[in-house]
C-alpha positions as CSV (number, residue, x, y, z in Angstrom):
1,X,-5.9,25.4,-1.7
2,X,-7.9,23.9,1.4
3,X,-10.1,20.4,0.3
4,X,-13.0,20.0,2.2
5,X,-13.6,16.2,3.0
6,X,-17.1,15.1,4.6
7,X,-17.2,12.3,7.2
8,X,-19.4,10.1,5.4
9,X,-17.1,9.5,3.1
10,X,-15.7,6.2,3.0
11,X,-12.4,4.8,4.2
12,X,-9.1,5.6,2.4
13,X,-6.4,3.2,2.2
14,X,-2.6,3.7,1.9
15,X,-0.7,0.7,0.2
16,X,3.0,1.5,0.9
17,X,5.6,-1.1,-0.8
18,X,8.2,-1.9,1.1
19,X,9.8,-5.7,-0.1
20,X,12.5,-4.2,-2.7
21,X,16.4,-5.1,-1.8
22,X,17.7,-1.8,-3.1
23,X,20.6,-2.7,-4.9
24,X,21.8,0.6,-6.1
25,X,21.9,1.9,-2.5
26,X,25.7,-0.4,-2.2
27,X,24.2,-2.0,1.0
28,X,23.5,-4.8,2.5
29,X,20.4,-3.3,4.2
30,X,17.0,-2.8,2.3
31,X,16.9,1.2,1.5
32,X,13.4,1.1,3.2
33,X,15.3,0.2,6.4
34,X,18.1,2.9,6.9
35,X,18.2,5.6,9.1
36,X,16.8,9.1,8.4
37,X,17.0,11.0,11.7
38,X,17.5,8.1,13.4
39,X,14.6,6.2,12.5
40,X,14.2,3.5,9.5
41,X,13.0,5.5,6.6
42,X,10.0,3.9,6.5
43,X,8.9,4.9,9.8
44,X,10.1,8.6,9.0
45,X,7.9,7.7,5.6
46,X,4.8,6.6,7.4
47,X,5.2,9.7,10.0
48,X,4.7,12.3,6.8
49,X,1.8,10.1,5.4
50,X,0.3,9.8,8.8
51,X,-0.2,13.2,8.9
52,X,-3.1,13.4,6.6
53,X,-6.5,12.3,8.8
54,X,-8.1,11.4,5.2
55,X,-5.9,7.7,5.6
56,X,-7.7,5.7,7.4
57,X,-5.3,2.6,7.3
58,X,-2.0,1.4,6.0
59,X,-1.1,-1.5,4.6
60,X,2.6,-2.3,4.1
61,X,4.4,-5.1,2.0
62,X,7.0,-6.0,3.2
63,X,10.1,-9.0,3.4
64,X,8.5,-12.1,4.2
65,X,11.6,-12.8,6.6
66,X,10.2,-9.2,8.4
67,X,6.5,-9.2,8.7
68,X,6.6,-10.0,12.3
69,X,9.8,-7.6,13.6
70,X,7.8,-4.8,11.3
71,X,4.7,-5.6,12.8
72,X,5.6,-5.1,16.5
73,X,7.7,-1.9,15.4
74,X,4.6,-0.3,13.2
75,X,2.7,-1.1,16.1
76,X,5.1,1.1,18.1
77,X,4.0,3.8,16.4
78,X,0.1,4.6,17.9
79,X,-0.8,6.1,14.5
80,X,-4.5,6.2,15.1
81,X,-5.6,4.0,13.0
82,X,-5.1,0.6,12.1
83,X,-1.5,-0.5,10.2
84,X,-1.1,-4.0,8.8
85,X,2.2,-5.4,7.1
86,X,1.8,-8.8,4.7
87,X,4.3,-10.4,2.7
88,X,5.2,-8.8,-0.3
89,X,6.3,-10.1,-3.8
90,X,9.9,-9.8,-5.8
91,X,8.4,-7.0,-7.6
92,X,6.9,-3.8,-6.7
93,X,3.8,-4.6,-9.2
94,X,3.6,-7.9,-7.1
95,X,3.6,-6.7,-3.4
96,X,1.0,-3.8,-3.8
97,X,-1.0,-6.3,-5.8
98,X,-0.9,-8.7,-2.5
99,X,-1.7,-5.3,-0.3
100,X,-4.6,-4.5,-2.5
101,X,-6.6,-7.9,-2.5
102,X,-7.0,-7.5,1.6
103,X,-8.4,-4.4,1.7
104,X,-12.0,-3.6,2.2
105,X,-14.6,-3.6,-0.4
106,X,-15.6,-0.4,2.3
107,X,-12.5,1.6,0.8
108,X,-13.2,4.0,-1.6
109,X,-9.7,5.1,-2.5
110,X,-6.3,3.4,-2.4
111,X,-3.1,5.8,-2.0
112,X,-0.2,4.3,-2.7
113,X,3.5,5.7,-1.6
114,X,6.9,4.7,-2.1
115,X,7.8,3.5,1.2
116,X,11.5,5.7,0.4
117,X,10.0,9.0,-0.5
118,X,10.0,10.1,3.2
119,X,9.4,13.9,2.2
120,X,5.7,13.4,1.3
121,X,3.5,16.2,2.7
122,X,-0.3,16.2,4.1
123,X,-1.1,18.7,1.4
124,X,0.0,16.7,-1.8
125,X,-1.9,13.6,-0.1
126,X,-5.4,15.4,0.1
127,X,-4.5,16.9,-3.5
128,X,-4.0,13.9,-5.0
129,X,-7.0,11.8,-3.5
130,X,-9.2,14.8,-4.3
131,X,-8.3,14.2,-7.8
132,X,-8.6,10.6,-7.8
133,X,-12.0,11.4,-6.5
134,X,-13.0,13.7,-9.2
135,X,-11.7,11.7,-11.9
136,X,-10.7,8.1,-10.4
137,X,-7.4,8.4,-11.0
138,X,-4.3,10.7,-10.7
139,X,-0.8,10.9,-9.3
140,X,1.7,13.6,-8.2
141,X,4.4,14.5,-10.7
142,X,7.1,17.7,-11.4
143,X,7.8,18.9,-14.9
144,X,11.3,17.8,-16.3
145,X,13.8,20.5,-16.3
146,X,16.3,19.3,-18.4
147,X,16.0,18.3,-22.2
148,X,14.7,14.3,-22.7
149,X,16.3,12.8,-25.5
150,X,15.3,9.4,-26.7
151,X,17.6,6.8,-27.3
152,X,18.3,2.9,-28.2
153,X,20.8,0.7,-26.5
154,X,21.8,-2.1,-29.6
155,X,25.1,-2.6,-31.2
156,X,26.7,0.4,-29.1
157,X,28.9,0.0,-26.3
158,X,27.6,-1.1,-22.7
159,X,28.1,2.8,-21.6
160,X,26.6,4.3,-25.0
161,X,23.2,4.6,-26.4
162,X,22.1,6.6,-30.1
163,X,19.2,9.0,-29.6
164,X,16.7,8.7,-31.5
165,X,14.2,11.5,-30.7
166,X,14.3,14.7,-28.5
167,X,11.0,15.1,-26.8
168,X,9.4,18.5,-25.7
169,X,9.6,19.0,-22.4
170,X,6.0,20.9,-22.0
171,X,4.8,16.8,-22.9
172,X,6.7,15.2,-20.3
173,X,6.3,14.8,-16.2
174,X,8.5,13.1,-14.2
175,X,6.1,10.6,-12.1
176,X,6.0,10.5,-8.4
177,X,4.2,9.1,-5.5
178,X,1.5,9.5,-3.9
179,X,-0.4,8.1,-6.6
180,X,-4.7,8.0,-5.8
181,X,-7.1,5.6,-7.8
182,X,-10.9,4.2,-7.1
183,X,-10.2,1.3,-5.2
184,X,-12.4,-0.4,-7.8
185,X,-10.4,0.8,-10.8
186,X,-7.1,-0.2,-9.5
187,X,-8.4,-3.5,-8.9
188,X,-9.5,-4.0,-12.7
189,X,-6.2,-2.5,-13.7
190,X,-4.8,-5.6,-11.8
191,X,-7.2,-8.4,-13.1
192,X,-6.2,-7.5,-16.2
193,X,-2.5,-6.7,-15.8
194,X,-0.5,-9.3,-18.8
195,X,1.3,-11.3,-16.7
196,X,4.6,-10.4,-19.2
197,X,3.9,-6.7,-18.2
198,X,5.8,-5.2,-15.4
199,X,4.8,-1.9,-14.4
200,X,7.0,0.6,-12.4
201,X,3.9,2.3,-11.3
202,X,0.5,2.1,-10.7
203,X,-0.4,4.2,-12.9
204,X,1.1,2.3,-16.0
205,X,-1.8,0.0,-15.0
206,X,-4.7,2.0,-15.3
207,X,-3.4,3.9,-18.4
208,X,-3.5,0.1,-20.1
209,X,-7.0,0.2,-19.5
210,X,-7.7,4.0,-21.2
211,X,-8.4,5.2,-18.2
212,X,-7.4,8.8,-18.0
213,X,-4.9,9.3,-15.0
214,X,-4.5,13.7,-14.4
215,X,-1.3,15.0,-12.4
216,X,-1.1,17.3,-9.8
217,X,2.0,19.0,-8.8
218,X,4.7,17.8,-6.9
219,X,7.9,19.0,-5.5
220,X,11.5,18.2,-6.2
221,X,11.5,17.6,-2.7
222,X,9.7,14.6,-2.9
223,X,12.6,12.4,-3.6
224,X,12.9,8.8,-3.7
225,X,16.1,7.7,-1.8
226,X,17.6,5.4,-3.9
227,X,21.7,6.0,-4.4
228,X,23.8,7.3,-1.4
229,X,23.4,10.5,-2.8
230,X,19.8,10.6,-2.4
231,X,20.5,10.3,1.2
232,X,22.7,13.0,1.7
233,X,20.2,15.5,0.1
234,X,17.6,14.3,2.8
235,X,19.2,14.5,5.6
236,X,20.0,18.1,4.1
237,X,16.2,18.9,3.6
238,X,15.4,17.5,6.7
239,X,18.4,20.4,7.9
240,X,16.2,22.8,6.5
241,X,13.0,22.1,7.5
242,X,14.6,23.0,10.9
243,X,16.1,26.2,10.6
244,X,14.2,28.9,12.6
245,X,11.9,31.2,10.2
């Protein structure tokens, strides 16, 4: 389906957090910063999002100890249209919260994208912001495949858990990113964000407010690199998208 965007519109920003350490990657270098075709993954990352004329600036959060070094290498980059990296926090909730106070009360929407889910396309970008228009917020998600059980961790070994529940799978959907929201709305959600809640998504925010957050498709695709697995497959998709048709 083709989304028709009118130039008076105003300015769209993309918040992409970029400050974790990546711990379950077994290396001493942040995910965000290993190569995918010979770039740091969140170059290859900003590439895909880049695509999409509706962003009309990025904002990454990165390292403290790399604002500058990221800086000159975004800057490398000539996307356009402006890209500015601050200081991130220790947790994902914390760095796009940094992002999000700088931008522009000018900004109508805020995108926001895992800065290691470097398969992101132009068409699930202008899905999901034509959603978030239409409704103020929404996300990109896949149905679960396999059967979701429920469980509980106590008085069972480290390795074991008791389930509790099995839920349908027609009520579950497995979150992604992009994720779209009224720049306005996502800064409530944040105001008022319990400083003992952590939230390992955006959208956890605004659904603490009763806001009503819709999905649009995904794709499996869309993974976020996270174990060295997760790397093999995309440099494997990335294979594929360069086969001859």
């Amino acid at each position: 389906m083709e989304y028709t965007f009118w130039p008076q519109m105003n300015r769209i920003a993309a918040i992409v957090p970029a400050a974790g350490m990546g711990t379950r990657m077994g290396s001493n270098t942040p995910k965000q910063f290993l190569e995918l075709d010979g770039v740091p993954i969140l170059i290859f990352t900003l590439r895909r999002l880049a695509t999409s004329p509706l962003l009309t600036e990025f904002w990454i959060a990165s390292p403290e100890e790399n604002v500058e070094a990221l800086s000159e290498r975004v800057g490398q980059e000539q996307l356009g249209r402006p890209v500015r990296v601050v200081a991130g926090g220790e947790t994902r909730q914390e760095s796009v919260g940094r992002a999000l106070e700088k931008i522009s009360e000018e900004v109508e929407i805020v995108v926001v994208h895992d800065a290691v889910r470097p398969f992101v396309t132009r068409e699930m970008v202008e899905r999901v912001v034509a959603e978030a228009r239409a409704c103020g917020a929404a996300i990109v998600g896949v149905p679960a495949i396999d059967t979701v059980k429920e469980v509980k961790h106590g008085g069972l070994p480290e390795d074991a858990a008791l389930i509790t529940a099995t839920i349908p799978r027609e009520r579950i959907v497995l979150a992604q990113t992009p994720q779209a929201f009224s720049r306005r709305l996502l800064r409530e959600a944040y105001a008022r964000a319990d400083e003992d809640f952590i939230a390992s998504d955006e959208a956890s925010l605004v659904e603490r407010l009763g806001n009503a957050v819709h999905v649009v498709l995904g794709s499996e695709r869309n993974l976020k690199i996270t174990r060295p697995s997760d790397m093999e497959l995309a440099r494997f998709y990335l294979g594929q998208e360069r086969k001859p048709k």
